[in-house]
N, C-alpha and C positions, 0 to 999 in steps of 0.2 A: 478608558477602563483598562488596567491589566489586564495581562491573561494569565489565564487563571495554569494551575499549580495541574501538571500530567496524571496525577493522584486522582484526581477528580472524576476523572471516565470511569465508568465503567467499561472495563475493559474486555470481559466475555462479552457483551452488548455490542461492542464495538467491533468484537472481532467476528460476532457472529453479521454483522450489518455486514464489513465488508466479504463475509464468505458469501452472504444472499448477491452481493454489487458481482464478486467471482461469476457466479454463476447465472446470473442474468446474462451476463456479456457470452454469448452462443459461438465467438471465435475463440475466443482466452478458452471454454469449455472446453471445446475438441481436440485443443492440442493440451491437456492438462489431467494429472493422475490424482490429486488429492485439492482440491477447491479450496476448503475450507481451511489449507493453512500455507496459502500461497500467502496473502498477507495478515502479518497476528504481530498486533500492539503488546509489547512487553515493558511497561514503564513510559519512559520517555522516548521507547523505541517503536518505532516501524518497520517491522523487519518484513522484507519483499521476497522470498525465496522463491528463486526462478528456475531453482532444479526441478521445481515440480511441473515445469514445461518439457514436452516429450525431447529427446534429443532431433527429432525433425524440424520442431517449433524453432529450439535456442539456434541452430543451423541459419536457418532462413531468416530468422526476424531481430535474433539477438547475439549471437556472435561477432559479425561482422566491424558492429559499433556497442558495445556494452554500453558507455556512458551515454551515448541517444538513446537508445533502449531506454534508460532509468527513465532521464529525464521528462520522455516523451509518457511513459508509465503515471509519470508526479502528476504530471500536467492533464491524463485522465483520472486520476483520483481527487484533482481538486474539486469536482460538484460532489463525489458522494460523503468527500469529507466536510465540506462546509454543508451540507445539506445538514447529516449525522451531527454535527457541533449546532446549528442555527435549530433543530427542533427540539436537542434537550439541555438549550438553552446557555451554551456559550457563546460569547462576546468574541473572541480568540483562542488559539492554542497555538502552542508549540510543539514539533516533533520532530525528530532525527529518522529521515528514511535512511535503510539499510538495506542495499540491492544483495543478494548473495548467488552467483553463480560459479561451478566447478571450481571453488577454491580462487575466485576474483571477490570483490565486493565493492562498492560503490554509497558511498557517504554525502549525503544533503540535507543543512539545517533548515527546516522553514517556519515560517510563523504565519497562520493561520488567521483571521480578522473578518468575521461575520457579520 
């Protein structure tokens, strides 16, 4: 099967899922100023903005290595995003993450397969 066309999501749905995923996660909380738009799907985008981690957070856990940072980020969003695709019923998807920290940013295409 294809995967299907980024048009497709609903995208407040999606971004308010991953704002609930934010906020479950009780570490990402404490060190973070605005949840609900740490990650927000715009198109074929995933844009990750990491300035909403306090500057103590980006210090200790994301400075150091930005690109582990990401990718280690991707690879916890893979259950809630195949969860979020698998119950309203997509096969696959495509998406472009886009890390954005103090004027760096960090780019990964992935394809998604439920």
């Amino acid at each position: 099967m294809d995967v299907q066309e980024f048009v497709e999501i609903d995208q407040p749905h999606f971004n308010k899922n991953m704002a609930n995923w934010v906020r479950a996660n009780r570490h990402i909380m404490r060190a973070m100023s605005d949840y609900s738009r740490l990650i927000v799907m715009n198109g074929p985008t995933l844009r990750v903005n990491l300035n909403y981690f306090n500057p103590q957070y980006q210090y200790k856990f994301i400075d150091h290595n930005f690109e582990h940072y990401c990718e280690k980020f991707i690879d916890r969003l893979d259950e809630p995003i195949s969860i979020y695709l698998r119950t309203n019923g997509f096969a696959g998807y495509e998406v472009t993450f886009i890390f954005l920290l103090n004027g760096k940013s960090y780019e990964k295409f992935i394809t998604y397969k439920v």
